[in-house]
VOGU-3710 file (C-alpha; in Angstrom, 3 decimals, decimal comma):
1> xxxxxxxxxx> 0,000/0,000/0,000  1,523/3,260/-0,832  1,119/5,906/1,866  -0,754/8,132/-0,614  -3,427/5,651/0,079  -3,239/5,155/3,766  -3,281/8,739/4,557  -6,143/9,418/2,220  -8,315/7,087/4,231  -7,995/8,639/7,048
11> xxxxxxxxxx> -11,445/9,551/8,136  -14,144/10,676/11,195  -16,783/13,544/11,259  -19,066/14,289/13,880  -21,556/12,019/13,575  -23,033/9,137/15,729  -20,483/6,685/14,256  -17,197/8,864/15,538  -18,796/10,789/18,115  -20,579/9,304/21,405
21> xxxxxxxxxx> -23,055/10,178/22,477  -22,971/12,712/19,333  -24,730/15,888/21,271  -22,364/15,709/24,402  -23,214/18,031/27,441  -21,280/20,395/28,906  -18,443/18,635/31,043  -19,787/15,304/30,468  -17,447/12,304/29,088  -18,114/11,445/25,379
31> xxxxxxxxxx> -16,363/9,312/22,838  -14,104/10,602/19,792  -13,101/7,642/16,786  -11,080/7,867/14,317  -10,784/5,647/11,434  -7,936/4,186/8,820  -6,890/1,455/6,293  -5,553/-1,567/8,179  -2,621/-1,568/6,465  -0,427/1,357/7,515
41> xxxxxxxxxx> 2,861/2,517/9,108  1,093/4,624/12,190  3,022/4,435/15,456  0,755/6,836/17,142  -2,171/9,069/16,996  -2,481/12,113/19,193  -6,189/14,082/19,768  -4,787/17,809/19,639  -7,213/20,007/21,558  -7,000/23,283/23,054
51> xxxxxxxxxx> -9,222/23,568/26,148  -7,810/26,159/28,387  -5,831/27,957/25,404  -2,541/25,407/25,894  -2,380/22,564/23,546  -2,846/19,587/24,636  -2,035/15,988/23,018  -4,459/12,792/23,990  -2,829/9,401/22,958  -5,909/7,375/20,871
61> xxxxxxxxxx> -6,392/3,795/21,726  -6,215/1,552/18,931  -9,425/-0,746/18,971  -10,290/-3,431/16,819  -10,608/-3,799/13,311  -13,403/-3,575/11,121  -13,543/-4,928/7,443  -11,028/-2,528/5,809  -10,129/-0,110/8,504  -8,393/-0,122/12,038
71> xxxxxxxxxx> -9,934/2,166/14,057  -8,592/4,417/17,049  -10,476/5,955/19,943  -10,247/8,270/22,498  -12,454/9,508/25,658  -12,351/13,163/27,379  -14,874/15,350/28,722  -16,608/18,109/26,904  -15,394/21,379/28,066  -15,032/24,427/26,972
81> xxxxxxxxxx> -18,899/25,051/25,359  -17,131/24,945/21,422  -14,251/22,144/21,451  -11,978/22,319/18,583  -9,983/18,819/17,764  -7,809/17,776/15,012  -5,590/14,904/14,987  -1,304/13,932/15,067  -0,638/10,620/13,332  2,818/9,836/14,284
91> xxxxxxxxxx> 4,797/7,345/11,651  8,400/6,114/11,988  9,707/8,564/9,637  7,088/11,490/9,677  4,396/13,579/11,559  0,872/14,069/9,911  -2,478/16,409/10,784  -5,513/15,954/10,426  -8,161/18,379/10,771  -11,441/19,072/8,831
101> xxxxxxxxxx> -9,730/20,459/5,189  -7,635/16,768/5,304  -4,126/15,983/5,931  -1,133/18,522/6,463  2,579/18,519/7,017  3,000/21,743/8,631  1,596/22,852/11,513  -2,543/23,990/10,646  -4,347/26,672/12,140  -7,209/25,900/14,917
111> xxxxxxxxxx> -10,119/27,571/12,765  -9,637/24,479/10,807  -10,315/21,841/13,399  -13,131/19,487/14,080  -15,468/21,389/16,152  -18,403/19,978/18,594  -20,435/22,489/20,742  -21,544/21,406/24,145  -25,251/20,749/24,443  -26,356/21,535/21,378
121> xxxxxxxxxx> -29,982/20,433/20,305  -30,768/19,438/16,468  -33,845/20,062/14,747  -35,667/16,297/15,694  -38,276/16,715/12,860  -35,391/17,853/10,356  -34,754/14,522/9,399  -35,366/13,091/5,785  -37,286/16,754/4,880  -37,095/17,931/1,666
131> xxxxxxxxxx> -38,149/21,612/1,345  -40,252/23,027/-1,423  -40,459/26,651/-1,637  -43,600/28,496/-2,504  -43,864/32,281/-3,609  -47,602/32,343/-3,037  -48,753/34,819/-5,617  -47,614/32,564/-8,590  -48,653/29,113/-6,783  -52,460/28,577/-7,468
141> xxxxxxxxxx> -55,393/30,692/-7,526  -58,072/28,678/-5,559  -60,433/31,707/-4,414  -61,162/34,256/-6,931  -62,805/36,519/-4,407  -59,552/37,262/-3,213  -57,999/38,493/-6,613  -57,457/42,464/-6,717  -59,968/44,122/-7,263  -62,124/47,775/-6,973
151> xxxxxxxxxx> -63,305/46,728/-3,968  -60,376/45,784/-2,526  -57,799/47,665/-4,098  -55,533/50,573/-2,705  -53,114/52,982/-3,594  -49,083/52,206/-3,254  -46,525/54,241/-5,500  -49,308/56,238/-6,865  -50,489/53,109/-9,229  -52,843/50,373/-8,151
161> xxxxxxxxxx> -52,752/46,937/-8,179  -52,886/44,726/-11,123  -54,719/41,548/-11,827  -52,545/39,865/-14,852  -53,728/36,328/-16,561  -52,925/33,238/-15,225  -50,519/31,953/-18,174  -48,725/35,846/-18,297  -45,152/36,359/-18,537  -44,018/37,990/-15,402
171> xxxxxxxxxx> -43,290/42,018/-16,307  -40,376/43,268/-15,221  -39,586/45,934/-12,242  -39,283/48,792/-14,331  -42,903/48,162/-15,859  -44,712/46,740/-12,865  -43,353/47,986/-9,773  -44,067/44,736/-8,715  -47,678/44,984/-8,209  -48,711/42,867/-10,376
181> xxxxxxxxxx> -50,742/39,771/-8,987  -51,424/36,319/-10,053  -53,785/36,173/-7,293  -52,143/32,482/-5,711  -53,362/32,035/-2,405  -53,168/30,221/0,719  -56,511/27,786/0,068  -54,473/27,169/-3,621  -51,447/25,581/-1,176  -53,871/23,649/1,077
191> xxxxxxxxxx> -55,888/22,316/-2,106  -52,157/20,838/-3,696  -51,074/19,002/-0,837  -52,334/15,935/-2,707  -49,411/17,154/-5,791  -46,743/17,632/-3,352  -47,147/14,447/-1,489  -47,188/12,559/-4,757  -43,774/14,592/-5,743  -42,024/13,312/-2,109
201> xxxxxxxxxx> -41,469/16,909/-0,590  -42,331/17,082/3,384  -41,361/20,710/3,951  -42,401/23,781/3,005  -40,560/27,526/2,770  -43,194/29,733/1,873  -42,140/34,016/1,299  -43,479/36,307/3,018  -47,514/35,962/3,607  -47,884/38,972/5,568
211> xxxxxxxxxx> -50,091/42,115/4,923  -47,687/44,523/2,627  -48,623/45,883/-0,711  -45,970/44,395/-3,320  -46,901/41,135/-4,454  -43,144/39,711/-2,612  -44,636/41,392/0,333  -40,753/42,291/1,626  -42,160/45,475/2,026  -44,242/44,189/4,892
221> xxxxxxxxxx> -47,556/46,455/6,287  -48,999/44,325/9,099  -46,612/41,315/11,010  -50,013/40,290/12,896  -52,437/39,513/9,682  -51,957/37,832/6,797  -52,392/39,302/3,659  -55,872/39,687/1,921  -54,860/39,076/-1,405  -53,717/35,384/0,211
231> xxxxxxxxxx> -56,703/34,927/2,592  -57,495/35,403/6,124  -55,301/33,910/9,855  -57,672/31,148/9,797  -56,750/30,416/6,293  -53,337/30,401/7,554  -54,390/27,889/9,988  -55,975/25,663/8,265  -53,396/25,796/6,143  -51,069/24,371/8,782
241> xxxxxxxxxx> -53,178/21,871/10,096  -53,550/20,399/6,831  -49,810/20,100/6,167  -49,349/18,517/9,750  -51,986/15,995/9,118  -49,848/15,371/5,854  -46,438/15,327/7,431  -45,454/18,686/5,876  -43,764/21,017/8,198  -43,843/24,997/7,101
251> xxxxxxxxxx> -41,419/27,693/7,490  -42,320/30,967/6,823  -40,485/34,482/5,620  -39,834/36,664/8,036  -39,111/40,420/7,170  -36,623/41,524/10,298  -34,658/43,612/9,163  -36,776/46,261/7,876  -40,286/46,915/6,958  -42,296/48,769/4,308
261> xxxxxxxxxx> -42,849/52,869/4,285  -46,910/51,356/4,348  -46,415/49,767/7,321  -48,749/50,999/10,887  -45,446/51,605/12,457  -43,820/53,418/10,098  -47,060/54,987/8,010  -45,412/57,225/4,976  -48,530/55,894/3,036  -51,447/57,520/5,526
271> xxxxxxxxxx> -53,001/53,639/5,598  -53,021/54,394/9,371  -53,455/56,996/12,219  -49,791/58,160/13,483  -46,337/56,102/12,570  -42,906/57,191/12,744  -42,316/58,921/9,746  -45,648/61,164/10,815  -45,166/61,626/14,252  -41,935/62,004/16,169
281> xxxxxxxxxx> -44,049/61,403/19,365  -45,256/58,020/17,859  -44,618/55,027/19,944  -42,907/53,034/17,242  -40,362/56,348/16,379  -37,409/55,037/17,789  -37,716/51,425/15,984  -36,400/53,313/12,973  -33,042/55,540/12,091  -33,762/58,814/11,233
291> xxxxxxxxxx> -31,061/61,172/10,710  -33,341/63,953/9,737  -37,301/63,580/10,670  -39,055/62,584/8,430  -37,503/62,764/5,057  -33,814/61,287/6,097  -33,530/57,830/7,267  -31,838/54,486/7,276  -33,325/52,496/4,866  -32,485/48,782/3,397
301> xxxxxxxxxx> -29,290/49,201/0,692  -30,726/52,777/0,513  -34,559/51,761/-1,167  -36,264/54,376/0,609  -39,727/52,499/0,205  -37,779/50,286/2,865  -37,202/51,742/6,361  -34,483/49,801/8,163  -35,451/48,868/11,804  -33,488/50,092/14,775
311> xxxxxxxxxx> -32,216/47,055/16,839  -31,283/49,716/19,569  -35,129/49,858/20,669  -35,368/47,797/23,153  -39,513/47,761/22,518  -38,658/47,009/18,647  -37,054/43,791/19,870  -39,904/43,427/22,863  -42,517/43,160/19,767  -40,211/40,890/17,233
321> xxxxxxxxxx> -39,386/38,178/19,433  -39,186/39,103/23,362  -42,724/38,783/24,405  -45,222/35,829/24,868  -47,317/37,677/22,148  -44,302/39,287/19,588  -44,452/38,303/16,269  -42,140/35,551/15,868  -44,409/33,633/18,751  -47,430/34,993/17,498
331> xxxxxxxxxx> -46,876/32,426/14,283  -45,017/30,007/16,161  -48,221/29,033/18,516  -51,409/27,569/18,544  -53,574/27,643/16,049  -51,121/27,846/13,526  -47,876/26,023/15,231  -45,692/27,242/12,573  -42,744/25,068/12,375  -39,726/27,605/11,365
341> xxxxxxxxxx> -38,698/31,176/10,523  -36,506/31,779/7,206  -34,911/35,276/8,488  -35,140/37,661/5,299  -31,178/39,107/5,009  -29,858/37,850/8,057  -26,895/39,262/7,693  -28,008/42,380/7,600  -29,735/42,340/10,604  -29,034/44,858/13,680
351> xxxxxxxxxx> -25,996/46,229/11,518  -25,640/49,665/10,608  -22,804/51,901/10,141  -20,977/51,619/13,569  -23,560/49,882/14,892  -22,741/45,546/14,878  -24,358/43,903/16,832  -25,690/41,444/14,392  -24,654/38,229/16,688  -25,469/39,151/19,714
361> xxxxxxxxxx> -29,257/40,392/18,598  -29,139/36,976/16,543  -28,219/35,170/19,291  -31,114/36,706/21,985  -33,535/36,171/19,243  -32,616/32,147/19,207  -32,365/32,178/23,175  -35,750/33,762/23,290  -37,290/31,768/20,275  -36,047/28,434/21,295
371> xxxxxxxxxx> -36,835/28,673/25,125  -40,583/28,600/24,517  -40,577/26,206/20,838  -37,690/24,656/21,236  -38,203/22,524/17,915  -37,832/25,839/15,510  -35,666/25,821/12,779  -34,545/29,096/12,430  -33,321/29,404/9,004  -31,219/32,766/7,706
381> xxxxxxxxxx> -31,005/34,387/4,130  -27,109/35,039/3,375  -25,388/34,900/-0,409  -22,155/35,358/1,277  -19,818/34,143/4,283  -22,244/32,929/7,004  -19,895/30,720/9,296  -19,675/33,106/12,053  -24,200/32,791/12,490  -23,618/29,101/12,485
391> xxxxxxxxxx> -21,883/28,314/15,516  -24,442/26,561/16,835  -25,789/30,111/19,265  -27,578/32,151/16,319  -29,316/30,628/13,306  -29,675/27,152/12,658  -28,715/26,963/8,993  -28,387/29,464/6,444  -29,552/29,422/2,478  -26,587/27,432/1,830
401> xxxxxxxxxx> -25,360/30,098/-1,054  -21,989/29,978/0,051  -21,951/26,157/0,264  -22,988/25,006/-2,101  -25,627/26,873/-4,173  -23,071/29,424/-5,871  -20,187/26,892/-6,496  -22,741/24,326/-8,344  -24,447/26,771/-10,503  -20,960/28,567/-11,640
411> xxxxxxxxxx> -19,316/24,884/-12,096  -22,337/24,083/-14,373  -22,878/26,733/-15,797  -18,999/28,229/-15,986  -20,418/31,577/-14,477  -20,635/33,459/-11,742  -24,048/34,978/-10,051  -23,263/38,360/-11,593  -22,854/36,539/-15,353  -19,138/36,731/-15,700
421> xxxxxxxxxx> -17,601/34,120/-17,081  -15,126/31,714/-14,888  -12,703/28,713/-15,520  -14,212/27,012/-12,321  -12,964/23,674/-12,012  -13,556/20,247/-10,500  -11,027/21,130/-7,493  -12,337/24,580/-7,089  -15,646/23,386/-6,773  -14,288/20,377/-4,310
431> xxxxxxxxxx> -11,779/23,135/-2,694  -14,761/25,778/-2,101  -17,205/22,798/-0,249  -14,797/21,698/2,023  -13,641/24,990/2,910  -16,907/25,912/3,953  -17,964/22,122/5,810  -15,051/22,936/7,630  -15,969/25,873/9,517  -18,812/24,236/10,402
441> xxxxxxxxxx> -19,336/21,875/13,095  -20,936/18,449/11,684  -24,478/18,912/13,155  -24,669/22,182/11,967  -23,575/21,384/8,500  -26,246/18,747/8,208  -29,249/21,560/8,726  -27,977/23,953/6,011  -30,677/24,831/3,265  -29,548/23,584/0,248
451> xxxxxxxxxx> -30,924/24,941/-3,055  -30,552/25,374/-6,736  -33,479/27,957/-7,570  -34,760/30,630/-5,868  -36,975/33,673/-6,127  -34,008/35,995/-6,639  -31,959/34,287/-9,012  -32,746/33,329/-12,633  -33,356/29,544/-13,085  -30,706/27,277/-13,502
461> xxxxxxxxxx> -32,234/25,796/-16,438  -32,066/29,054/-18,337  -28,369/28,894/-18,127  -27,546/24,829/-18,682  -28,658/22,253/-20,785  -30,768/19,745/-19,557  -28,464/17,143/-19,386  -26,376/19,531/-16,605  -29,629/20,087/-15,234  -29,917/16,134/-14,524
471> xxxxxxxxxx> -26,423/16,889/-13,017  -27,581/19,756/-10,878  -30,353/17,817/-9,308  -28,175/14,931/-8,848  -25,749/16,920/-6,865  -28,545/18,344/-4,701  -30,060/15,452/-3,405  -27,100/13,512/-2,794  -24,773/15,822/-0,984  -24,557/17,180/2,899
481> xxxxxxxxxx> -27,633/19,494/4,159  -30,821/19,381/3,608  -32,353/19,631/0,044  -34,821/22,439/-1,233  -37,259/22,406/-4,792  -38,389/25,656/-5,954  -41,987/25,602/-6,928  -42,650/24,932/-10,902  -38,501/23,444/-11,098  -40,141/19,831/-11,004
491> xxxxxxxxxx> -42,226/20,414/-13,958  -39,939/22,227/-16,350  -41,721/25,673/-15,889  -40,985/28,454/-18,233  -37,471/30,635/-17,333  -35,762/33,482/-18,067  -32,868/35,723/-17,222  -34,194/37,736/-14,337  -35,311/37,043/-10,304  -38,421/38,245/-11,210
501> xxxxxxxxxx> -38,917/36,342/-14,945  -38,374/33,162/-11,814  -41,577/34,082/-10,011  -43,393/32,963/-13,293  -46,967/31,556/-12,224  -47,151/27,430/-11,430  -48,916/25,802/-14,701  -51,610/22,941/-13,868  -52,839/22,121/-17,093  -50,324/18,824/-17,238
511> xxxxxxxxxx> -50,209/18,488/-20,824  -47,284/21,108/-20,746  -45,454/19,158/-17,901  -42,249/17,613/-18,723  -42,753/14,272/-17,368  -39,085/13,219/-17,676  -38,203/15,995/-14,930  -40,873/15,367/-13,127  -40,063/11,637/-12,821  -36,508/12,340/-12,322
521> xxxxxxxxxx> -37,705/14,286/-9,323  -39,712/12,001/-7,915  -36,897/9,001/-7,955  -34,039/11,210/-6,977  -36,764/12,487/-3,706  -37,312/9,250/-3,422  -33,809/8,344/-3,300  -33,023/10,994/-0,623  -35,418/10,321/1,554  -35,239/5,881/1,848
531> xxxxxxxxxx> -31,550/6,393/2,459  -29,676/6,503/5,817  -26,354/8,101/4,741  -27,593/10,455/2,211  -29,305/11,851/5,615  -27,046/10,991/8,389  -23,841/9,750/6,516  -20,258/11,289/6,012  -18,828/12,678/3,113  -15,416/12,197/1,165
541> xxxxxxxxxx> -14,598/13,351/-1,981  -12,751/10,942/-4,509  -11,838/12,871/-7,707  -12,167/16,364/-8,408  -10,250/17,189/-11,377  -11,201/19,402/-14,370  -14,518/18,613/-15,165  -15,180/15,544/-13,665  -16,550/15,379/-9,457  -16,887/12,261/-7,647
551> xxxxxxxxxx> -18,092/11,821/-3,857  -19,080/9,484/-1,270  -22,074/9,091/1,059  -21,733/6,729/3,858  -22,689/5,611/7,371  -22,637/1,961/9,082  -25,024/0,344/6,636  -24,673/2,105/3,177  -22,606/3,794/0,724  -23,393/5,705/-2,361
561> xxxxxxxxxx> -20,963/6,561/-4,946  -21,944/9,597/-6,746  -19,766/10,751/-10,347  -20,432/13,882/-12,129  -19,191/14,789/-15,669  -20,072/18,318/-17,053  -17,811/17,798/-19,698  -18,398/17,633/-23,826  -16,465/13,978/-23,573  -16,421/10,783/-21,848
571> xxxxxxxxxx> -13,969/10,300/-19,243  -12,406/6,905/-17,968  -12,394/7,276/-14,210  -10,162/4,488/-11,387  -11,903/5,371/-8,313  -10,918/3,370/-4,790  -13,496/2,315/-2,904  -11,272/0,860/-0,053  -11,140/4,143/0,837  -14,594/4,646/1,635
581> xxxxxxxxxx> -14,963/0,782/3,265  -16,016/-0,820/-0,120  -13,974/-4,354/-0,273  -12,801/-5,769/-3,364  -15,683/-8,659/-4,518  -18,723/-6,283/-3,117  -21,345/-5,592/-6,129  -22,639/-2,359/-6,681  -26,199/-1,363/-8,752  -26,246/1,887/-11,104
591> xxxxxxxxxx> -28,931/3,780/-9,770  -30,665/4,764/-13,013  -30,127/1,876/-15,406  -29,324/-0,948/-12,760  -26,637/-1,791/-14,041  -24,672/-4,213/-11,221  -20,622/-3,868/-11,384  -18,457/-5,678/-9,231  -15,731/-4,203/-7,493  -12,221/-5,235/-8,075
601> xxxxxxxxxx> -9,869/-7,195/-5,069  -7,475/-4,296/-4,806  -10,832/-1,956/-4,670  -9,714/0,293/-8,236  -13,380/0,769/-9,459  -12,580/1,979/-13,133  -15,882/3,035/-15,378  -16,828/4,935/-18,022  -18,504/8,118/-17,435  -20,306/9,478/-20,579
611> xxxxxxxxx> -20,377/13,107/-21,883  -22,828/15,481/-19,931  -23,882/12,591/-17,548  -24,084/11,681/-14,073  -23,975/7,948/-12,252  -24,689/7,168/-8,709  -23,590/3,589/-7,401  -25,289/2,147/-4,193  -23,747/-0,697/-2,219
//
C-alpha cells in the first residue's frame, strides 16, 4: 500500500459513528473515533485540543478492526462550550495532521479543526425533509374573491394593483413595480397538498404571507395579519393543520430587518393613524433611524420604500421576538404552530454603520425563540460568508449560497451569479465545499438549506442544458444538508434571465409538464429520503479534477458513490473504494439503469462516465 493511500483514508466527522453520544453536554465524558486502512505505518495518533488555550495531546487507543479499517479511539470530557480537535498521526519517519480540510505537514491553524459544541440540540423533525419553496402569488389561484380588485384595491406608489392572466409572462420591475398579482393564495397551497405528497417533498418555505402591498410582500404592512390578497389567519391555519396531518412542516419568511414605508409603524402611506415617519411622538419612532425627521432615514441598501429597523429599541425587539405575544411567537403558537422562521437578510440584521451587533441580537432572538418552541428551525437568508451565524448560538442553517448553491451553478454553468464568465474547475468546486464544511461543526452542517433555484436568481435551467440540469439535481439530493425544490422546477416551468422572470406563475394544465423531470424528481426524492447516509452519513470526496466530481455518502449500513461529468467527452475514471470501506468482490447497482458492477480485489473501481452525464452507485 503506498502511503498516498493510507493517509487518504484517514477519516471521522461528527456524527453518531465517531462521536458518542454525538450531542455531548457540557463537562460530560463522550467518545471521539477515528478511522484508517488496516494496512499502515502509524506508530501513534495524538487528539490535539485546546481547552484552556494550551495545547494539549491525547494518545488514541487503537481498537479493533473492522472490514477494511483499524480504528482508534479516544475519551475526554466536553469542556469548553465549542471544542476544537484535530488529529497527530505519528509514523516512523514522519508527523501528519488531520483536521477538517484533510491531511497537512505543517503545523494547521485551529479555525480548521473538528469542532463539537456542548449541548447543542438538532432540529428532531429535520430529518429526511425535503423543502419546497412556494412564492404564493404565482402558486395557485383557488379563491377568486380574493384576486385584486375595486373593492379591494388601494393605492401604493401612486399606481394600483394589477390583476394579470394566469398563463402571463411575469413584467419586469421597471414596468410593474411589482404589483402585479397572479392572485395564488393560501386555500391554492392547502388544495395541492395531494401534488406535493405525490412529488415526495415534506417541507415547506413559503415568502413572506404577511399584509404589505408588493406582491413579494418584503415590504411588509402588518406582522399580525396575513395578507388579503392570500386569505385570512384562519386560512393560515388551516393551512397548517392540513400540512401537519400530511407530514409537511412549514417555514415561513420573516421580514426583520426592515419593513415597508406602508407599514402601521412606520405609516409614509397615511393607511393608518400616526407612525414614525408622521409623528416624532409616535410610539414606534425610535424602531427606525432617522437622521433627519421625516424625510432622512436608514433604509435597506438605501430603497427608501424600505425603512431599516433600529435594533437599539429595546420595545422594537420586545414586539419581534421578546414577548409571549411578539411576532415571531405569534406564528409560532397555537392555532397555527408554525414550524420555522426563514430570516429575510440575516446578515443584515441589527448592523448599521458603527452599529454591529448582528450576533449578539441573533443570538437573543434564538435564546428567546427556542426557550418557549424549542423545535424551531430558524433558518437565515445570506449569499455570502455565514460561518460566524452558524456556531451553533444564532441561526440554525443558512440558504446554503456559500456552500454550495453558488459553487454548483458557476461549475455548471462556468459563471458566476453576476454573469461573468469563470474557468471554475472540479477542485475549485471540491476546494470551495470543504472549505466551507469545515468551519462548520458536523451537526450544523447537516441543517444547512440547500438549493438550486430561488426567487431571486434566474433559473438554472435558463443557463444549462438539460443534461447539466440532470447533473444539478443529482448533486442536490445527494450531498450534505438538507435539500430544497423551488416551486414549478419539477415540472420544467418556463425561465428566463431575471429574479423576477423566476416568479413565473405554477402551470396545472399537465399536458405542458415535462414528465421526464418530473419523474426524475420524484426518484431522486425518493432516493433521498429511503436512504440513511444520504441523511445521516459522512462525506469524502474521490476525484475532483477538471470537469469531472466524484463523492461518497456513507454511514454503518450504506454507501453511495456519486460521479459527475459536465464535460463535452467521456472520461475513464479508477476510483478506490477501499477508501470509503467498499472491499474488493462487493457488487454495486447503477442507480438509473441498474446496471450491477463488481468491485475489483485491490478496490480500483474503473468506469466509463459518458459526456454530460451523471452515475450514482449504491452498495
Amino acid at each position: 500500500m503506498t502511503e498516498a493511500r493510507w493517509l487518504q483514508s484517514l477519516y471521522t466527522d461528527g456524527s453518531a459513528h465517531f462521536v458518542s453520544p454525538p450531542h455531548p453536554k457540557l463537562k460530560e465524558s463522550f467518545s471521539i473515533r477515528l478511522r484508517v486502512l488496516a494496512d499502515n505505518p502509524i506508530e501513534k495518533i495524538y487528539l490535539r485540543t485546546c481547552p484552556e488555550g494550551e495545547e494539549v495531546l491525547t494518545p488514541m487507543r487503537r481498537r479493533r478492526r473492522e472490514g477494511l479499517f483499524q480504528w482508534y479511539q479516544v475519551r475526554i470530557t466536553m469542556l469548553p462550550q465549542k471544542l476544537g480537535y484535530r488529529f497527530k498521526v505519528v509514523t516512523s519517519h514522519s508527523i501528519y495532521w488531520y483536521n477538517s480540510l484533510g491531511i497537512q505537514q505543517y503545523l494547521p491553524l485551529d479555525i480548521f479543526d473538528f469542532k463539537i459544541r456542548a449541548d447543542f440540540s438538532p432540529i428532531s423533525w429535520l430529518e429526511k425533509r425535503v423543502f419546497y419553496q412556494i412564492f404564493p402569488d404565482s402558486f395557485h389561484n383557488s379563491n377568486p374573491r380574493l384576486n385584486p380588485s375595486s373593492e379591494n384595491s388601494y393605492t401604493y406608489f401612486n399606481r394600483k394593483p394589477v390583476f394579470r392572466p394566469w398563463d402571463s409572462a411575469p413584467r419586469e420591475y421597471n414596468e410593474s413595480k411589482c404589483l402585479d398579482f397572479y392572485g395564488g393564495d393560501l386555500q391554492g397551497i392547502e388544495g395541492k397538498i395531494s401534488y406535493l405528497k405525490n412529488l415526495g417533498v415534506n417541507a415547506l418555505y413559503l415568502n413572506p404571507i404577511f399584509q404589505a402591498p408588493s406582491n413579494h410582500r418584503y415590504d411588509v404592512q402588518d406582522y399580525y395579519k396575513i395578507d388579503p390578497f392570500l386569505g385570512t389567519n384562519q386560512d393560515f391555519a388551516n393551512l397548517c393543520q392540513k400540512a401537519h396531518e400530511a407530514d409537511i412542516r412549514i417555514v415561513v419568511d420573516g421580514v426583520f430587518n426592515h419593513t415597508g414605508i406602508a407599514c402601521r409603524w412606520f405609516n409614509k402611506c397615511k393607511y393608518y393613524e400616526g407612525g414614525a415617519y408622521r409623528d416624532k411622538n409616535s410610539p414606534y419612532y425610535d424602531f427606525y433611524s432617522f437622521q433627519e425627521h421625516p424625510r432622512n432615514y436608514s433604509s435597506w441598501c438605501g430603497i427608501k420604500s424600505l425603512p431599516k429597523l433600529n435594533f437599539r429599541s429595546e420595545k422594537l425587539r420586545d414586539i419581534l421576538y421578546r414577548q409571549a405575544d411578539s411576532v415571531m411567537k405569534y406564528w409560532l403558537r397555537e392555532p397555527f404552530h408554525m414550524d420555522g422562521w426563514r430570516l429575510d437578510v440575516a446578515n443584515m440584521i441589527a448592523r448599521e454603520e458603527d452599529y454591529q451587533e448582528h450576533l449578539s441580537v441573533l443570538a437573543e432572538m434564538r435564546t428567546s425563540i427556542k426557550s418557549a418552541f424549542p423545535n424551531t428551525y430558524i433558518l437565515g437568508e445570506h449569499f455570502f460568508d455565514g460561518c460566524d451565524f452558524l456556531q451553533g448560538n444564532t441561526l440554525d442553517a443558512t440558504m446554503n449560497y456559500i456552500g454550495f448553491t453558488r459553487p454548483v451553478r458557476e461549475w455548471l454553468s462556468g459563471k458566476d451569479l453576476g454573469g461573468t464568465s469563470s474557468q471554475f474547475t472540479a477542485k475549485d468546486l471540491d476546494l470551495q465545499l470543504t472549505q466551507v464544511r469545515s468551519q462548520l461543526s458536523w451537526n450544523i452542517a447537516r441543517q444547512q438549506y440547500n438549493l438550486l433555484n430561488c426567487h431571486d436568481l434566474p433559473r438554472l435551467s435558463h443557463l444549462i442544458s438539460s443534461e447539466k440540469e440532470k447533473l444539478a439535481l443529482i448533486f442536490l439530493f445527494t450531498y450534505l444538508g438538507v435539500p430544497a425544490v423551488y416551486y414549478g422546477d419539477e415540472i420544467g416551468i418556463s425561465a428566463g434571465s431575471t429574479s423576477e422572470s423566476s416568479r413565473h406563475s405554477m402551470p396545472w394544465d399537465e399536458n405542458r409538464w415535462d414528465q421526464n423531470i418530473q419523474a426524475l424528481y420524484q426518484k431522486l426524492i425518493a432516493l433521498r429520503k429511503n436512504r440513511s447516509e444520504l441523511d445521516q452519513g459522512g462525506i469524502k470526496t474521490l476525484y475532483a479534477e477538471n470537469n469531472v466530481y466524484s463523492f461518497a455518502r456513507f454511514d454503518g449500513e450504506n454507501i453511495c458513490l456519486v460521479i459527475l461529468n459536465r464535460g463535452e467527452e467521456d472520461v475513464t475514471l479508477r476510483l478506490d473504494t477501499h477508501l470509503v470501506g467498499i472491499a474488493g468482490g462487493v457488487w454495486l447497482e447503477e442507480f438509473f439503469n441498474g446496471e450491477m458492477c463488481q468491485v475489483p480485489e485491490d478496490g480500483y473501481f474503473e468506469l466509463k462516465v459518458r459526456a454530460y452525464s451523471g452515475m450514482v452507485y449504491l452498495t
